[in-house]
C-alpha positions, 0 to 999 in steps of 0.5 A, a space after each residue: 500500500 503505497 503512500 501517495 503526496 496529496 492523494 488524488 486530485 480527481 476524487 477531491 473537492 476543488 476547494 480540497 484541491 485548491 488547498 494542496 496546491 497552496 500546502 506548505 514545505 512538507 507537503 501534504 501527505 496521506 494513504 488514499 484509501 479507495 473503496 474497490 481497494 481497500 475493502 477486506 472481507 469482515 470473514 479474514 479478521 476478528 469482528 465481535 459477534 454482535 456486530 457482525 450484521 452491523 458493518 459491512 466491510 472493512 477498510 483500514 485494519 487495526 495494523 495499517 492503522 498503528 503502523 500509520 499512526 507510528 509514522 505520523 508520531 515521527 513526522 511530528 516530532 521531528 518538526 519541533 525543537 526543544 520546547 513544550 508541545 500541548 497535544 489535546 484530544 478532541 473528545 470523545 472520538 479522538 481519544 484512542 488516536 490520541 491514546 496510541 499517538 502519545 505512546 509513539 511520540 514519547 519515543 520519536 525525537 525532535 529536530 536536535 534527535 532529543 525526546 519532546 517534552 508533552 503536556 497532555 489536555 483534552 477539549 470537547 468541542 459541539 457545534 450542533 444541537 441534535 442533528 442541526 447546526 447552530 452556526 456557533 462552536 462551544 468549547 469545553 475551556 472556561 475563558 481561564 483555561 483559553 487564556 492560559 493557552 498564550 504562547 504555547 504550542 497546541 497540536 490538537 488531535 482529532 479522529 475525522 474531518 469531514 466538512 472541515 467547517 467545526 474545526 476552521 471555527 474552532 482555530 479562529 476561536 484559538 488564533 484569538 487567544 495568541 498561541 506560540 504555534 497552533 497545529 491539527 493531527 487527524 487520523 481521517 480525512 472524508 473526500 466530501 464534496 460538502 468539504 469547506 476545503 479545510 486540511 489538518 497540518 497531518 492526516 492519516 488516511 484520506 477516506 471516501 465519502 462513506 459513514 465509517 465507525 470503528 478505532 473509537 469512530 461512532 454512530 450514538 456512542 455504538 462501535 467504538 470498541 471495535 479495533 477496525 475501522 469499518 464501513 456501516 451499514 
């Protein structure tokens, strides 16, 4: 499975697009996960008896997704020097990325080839009432906890961008609050035409446009404990 720069721009949105074009000097960097290709039969991995009627295939197994994760905990690590980073997971989806990202970051080494220094914190983040957007993003963070966070560096970890219009409101809510460096981590990326044309500073997997659960992603709070990440039904 072939890592590939920016993925394809044909399945992208041409605000996504637009966006690559315009990345920095890293790059943008993903495996592009294409259904007719990534698509493992739930009979070749170990799936819990209650669930076997609810998913339909799988897409990323748990390994690709370590493997990935190491990757992506060496990519970061080796961008700063030696200062303090707080890593932040957006909850509740992002906790296990967060979780297994930590453990590989403690062990990478930054630009001078040292351990970095974390701070760990945790946010939750709504912009919906129900099913419905209220156009306005709440955070977790009293107005204490936001202006404690002046010239440090964040990296927020989250599980999925889907439009990308939550997570472009909640780094305009930070960018007030003068931080040294502010810097997204997702595991996923939807190729959604519904996309703002937000992309994190790291990706893992850039997915199709499908609903996925598994690896802590999930429809009311079901299928998070699977290991997988899964297509639903």
């Amino acid at each position: 499975m072939k890592l590939r720069i920016a993925a394809l721009h044909t399945q992208l949105p041409p605000l996504i697009r637009q966006e690559i074009k315009s990345s920095d000097r890293r790059g943008l960097q993903w495996i592009d996960v294409v259904e007719d290709k990534f698509n493992y039969n739930l009979d070749h991995f170990v799936i819990p008896d209650h669930y076997q009627h609810d998913v339909k295939s799988i897409l990323i197994p748990h390994g690709l997704i370590m493997d990935r994760i190491a990757k992506l905990a060496q990519i970061i690590t080796s961008e700063y020097d030696n200062e303090r980073i707080t890593v932040c997971c957006v909850l509740k989806g992002g906790h296990q990325f967060f979780s297994d990202l930590i453990n590989y970051m403690k062990k990478a080494l930054n630009k001078q080839g040292k351990t970095l220094p974390l701070t760990l914190d945790f946010v939750r983040v709504k912009s919906y009432e129900n099913d419905q957007s209220t156009g306005d993003v709440r955070i977790s963070w009293t107005e204490k906890e936001l202006k404690e966070l002046k010239g440090k560096n964040l990296l927020l970890v989250e599980d999925i961008i889907d439009t990308g219009n939550t997570m472009k409101k909640l780094l305009a809510t930070l960018d007030k609050y003068e931080l040294k460096s502010l810097k997204v981590a997702s595991l996923l990326l939807k190729k959604t035409p519904l996309s703002c044309g937000y992309v994190p500073d790291y990706v893992g997997f850039a997915v199709p446009d499908l609903f996925v659960v598994g690896y802590c992603l999930d429809y009311n709070d079901i299928f998070r404990d699977l290991d997988h990440i899964l297509r639903y039904q």
